[in-house]
C-alpha positions as CSV (number, residue, x, y, z in Angstrom):
1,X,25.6,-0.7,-20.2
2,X,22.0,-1.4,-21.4
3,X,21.5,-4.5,-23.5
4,X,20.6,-3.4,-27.2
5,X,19.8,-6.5,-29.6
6,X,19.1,-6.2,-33.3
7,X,19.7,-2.8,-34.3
8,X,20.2,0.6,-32.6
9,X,16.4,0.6,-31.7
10,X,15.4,-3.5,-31.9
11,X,15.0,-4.3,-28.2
12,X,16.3,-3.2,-24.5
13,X,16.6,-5.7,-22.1
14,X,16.4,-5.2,-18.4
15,X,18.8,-7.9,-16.7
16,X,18.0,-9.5,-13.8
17,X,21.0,-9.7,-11.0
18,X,20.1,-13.3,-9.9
19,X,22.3,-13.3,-7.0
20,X,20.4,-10.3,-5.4
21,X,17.2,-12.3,-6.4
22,X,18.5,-15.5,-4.4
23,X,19.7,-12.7,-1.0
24,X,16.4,-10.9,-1.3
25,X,14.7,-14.5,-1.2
26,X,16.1,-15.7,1.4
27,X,15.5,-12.4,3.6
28,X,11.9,-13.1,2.7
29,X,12.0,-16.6,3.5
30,X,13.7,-15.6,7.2
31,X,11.0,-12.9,7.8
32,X,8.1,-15.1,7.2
33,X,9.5,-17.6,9.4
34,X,10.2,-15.4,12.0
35,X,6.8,-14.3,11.5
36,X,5.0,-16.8,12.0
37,X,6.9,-18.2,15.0
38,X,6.2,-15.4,16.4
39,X,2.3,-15.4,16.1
40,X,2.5,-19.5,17.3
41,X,4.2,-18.3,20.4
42,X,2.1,-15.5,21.2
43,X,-0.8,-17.7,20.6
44,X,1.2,-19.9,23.3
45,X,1.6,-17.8,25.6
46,X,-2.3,-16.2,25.5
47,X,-3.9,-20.1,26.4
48,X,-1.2,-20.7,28.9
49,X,-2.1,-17.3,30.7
50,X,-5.7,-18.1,30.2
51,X,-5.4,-21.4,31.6
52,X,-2.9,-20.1,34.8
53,X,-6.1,-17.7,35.3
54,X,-9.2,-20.0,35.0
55,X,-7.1,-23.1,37.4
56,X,-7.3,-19.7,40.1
57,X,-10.8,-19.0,39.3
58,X,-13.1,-19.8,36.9
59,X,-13.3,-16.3,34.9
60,X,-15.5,-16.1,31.6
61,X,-13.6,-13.0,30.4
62,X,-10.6,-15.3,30.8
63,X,-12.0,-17.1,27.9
64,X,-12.4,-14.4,25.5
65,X,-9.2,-14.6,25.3
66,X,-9.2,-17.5,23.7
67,X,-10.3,-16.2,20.2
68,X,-7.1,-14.1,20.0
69,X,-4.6,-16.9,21.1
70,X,-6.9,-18.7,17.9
71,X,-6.4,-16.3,15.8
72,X,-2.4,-16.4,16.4
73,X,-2.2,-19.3,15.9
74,X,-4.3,-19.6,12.6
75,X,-2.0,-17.0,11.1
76,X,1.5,-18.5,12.2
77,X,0.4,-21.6,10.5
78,X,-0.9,-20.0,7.5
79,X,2.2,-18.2,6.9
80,X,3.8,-21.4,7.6
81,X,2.3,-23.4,4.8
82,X,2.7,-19.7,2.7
83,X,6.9,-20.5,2.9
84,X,6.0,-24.3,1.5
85,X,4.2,-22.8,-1.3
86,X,6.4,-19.6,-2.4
87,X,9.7,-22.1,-2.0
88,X,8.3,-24.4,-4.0
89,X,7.3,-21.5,-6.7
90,X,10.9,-20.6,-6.8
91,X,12.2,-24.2,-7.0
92,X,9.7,-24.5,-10.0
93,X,9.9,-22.0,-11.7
94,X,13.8,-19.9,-11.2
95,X,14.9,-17.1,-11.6
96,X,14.1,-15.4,-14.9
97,X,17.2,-14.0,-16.4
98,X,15.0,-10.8,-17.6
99,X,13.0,-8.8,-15.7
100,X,11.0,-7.0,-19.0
101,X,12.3,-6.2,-22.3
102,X,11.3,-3.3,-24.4
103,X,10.7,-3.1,-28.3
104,X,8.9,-1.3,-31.2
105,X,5.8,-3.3,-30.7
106,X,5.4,-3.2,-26.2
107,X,6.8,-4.3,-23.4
108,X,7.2,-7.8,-21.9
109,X,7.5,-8.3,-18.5
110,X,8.4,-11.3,-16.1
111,X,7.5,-12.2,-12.5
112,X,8.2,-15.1,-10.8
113,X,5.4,-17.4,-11.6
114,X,4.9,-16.4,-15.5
115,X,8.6,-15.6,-17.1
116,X,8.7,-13.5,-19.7
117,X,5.2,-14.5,-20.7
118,X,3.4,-10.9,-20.2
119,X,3.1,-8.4,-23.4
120,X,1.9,-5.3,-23.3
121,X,1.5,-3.1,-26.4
122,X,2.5,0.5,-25.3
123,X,-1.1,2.0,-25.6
124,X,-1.8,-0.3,-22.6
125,X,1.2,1.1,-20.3
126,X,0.9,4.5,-18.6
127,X,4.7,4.2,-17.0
128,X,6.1,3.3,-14.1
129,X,6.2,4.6,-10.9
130,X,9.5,4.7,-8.8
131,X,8.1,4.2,-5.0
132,X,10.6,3.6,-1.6
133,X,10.0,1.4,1.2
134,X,12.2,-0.1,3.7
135,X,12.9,-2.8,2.0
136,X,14.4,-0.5,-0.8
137,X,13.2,1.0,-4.1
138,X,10.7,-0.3,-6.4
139,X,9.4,0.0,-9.7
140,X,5.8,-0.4,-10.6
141,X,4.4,-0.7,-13.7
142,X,1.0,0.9,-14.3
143,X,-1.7,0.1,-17.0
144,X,-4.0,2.1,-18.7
145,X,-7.6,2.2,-16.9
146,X,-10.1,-0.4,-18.5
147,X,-7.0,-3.0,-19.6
148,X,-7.6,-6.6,-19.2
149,X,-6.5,-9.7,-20.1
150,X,-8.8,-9.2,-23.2
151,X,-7.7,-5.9,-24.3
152,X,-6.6,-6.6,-28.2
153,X,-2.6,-7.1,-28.2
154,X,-2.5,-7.9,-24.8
155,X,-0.9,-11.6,-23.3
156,X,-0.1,-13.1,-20.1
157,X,-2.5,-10.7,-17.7
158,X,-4.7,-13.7,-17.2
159,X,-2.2,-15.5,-14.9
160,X,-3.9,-15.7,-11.9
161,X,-0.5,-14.5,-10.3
162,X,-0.5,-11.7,-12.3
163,X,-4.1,-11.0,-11.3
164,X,-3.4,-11.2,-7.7
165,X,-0.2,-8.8,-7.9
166,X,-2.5,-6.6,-10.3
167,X,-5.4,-5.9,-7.6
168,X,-4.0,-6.7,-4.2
169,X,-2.2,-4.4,-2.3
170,X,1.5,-4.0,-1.0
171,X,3.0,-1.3,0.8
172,X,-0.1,0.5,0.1
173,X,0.1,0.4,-3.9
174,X,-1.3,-2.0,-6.6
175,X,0.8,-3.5,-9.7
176,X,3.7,-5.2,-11.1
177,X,6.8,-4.3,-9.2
178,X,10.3,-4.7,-9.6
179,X,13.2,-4.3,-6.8
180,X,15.6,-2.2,-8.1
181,X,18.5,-3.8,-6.3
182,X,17.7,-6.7,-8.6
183,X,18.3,-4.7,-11.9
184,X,21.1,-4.8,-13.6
185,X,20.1,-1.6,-15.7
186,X,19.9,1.8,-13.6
187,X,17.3,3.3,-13.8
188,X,17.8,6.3,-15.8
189,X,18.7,4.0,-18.6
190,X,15.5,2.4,-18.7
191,X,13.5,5.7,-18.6
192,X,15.0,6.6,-22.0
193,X,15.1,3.7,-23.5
194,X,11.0,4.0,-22.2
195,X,10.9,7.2,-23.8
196,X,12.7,5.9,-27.3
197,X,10.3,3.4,-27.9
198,X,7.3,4.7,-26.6
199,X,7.2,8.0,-28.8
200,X,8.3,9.5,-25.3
201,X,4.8,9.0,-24.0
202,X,6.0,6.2,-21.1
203,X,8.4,7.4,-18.3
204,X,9.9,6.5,-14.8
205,X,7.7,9.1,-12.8
């Protein structure tokens, strides 16, 4: 049932399930590894061909190949040191019991490196977006065009976290995105409680 604090129309949290957080970490955690092991042996396998081939005969096309088996390589450990850094994000900072919470004056939002420390007044916030991949359903939050971190009411957008999630790509799509295997609140819930305290202007599209 959704969470309703203050009054019939005070706030509406959106729970985080933080035992699906921890699973859905830990899948990440395996597919980067696997990842990059995977580029590190390629690249292992490339410079062990290209050396079987020049010990026959000297070959300068052989050698080309070289830049590939670097690039491999460069990549494997880059997403190597990327797994250092995220696990020691989440050691850092949690798991944030909310995911965003919705009242009279905005919305406030959470993602894992900033907490519940974004606001957004609802003239900022065109809706969100409901979007499937494989990895399951997602919902991403849109702003108006021309917000910043300077737009009057607005907190937390300067996070250079929240930058990076607000202007590079995943799957194809920009923004702040939720998992909805790690809500607690369905989502039809949260598109009318959207609609209540927007004026009905804000939706789940």
């Amino acid at each position: 049932m959704p969470r309703m604090f203050g009054g019939p129309a005070a706030e509406f949290l959106v729970d985080v399930d933080q035992e699906a957080v921890v699973r859905a970490r830990v899948r990440t955690l395996r597919l980067m590894r696997v990842a990059a092991w995977t580029n590190l042996i390629s690249a292992a396998v490339v410079v062990g061909l290209v050396g079987m081939g020049a010990a026959i005969a000297y070959s300068t096309p052989l050698l080309i190949l070289l830049f590939p088996a670097v690039t491999l390589a460069f990549s494997g450990n880059y997403v190597l040191w990327s797994i250092g850094r995220t696990r020691r994000t989440w050691e850092t900072t949690g798991i944030s019991p909310l995911a965003f919470r919705m009242s009279p004056a905005g919305l406030r939002c959470s993602i894992d490196a900033a907490p519940d420390s974004i606001f957004l007044p609802w003239n900022a916030v065109v809706g969100f977006r409901l979007r499937r991949w494989r990895g399951g359903p997602r919902l991403i939050l849109d702003l108006m065009p021309g917000v910043t971190p300077t737009t009057p009411g607005v907190q937390g957008l300067e996070h250079p976290d929240v930058q990076r999630i607000l202007h590079k790509k995943v799957h194809g799509t920009k923004g702040l995105r939720y998992a909805i295997s790690t809500l607690r609140q369905p989502v039809a819930a949260i598109d009318q409680a959207l609609a209540s305290f927007s004026g009905g202007r804000v939706r789940v599209r």
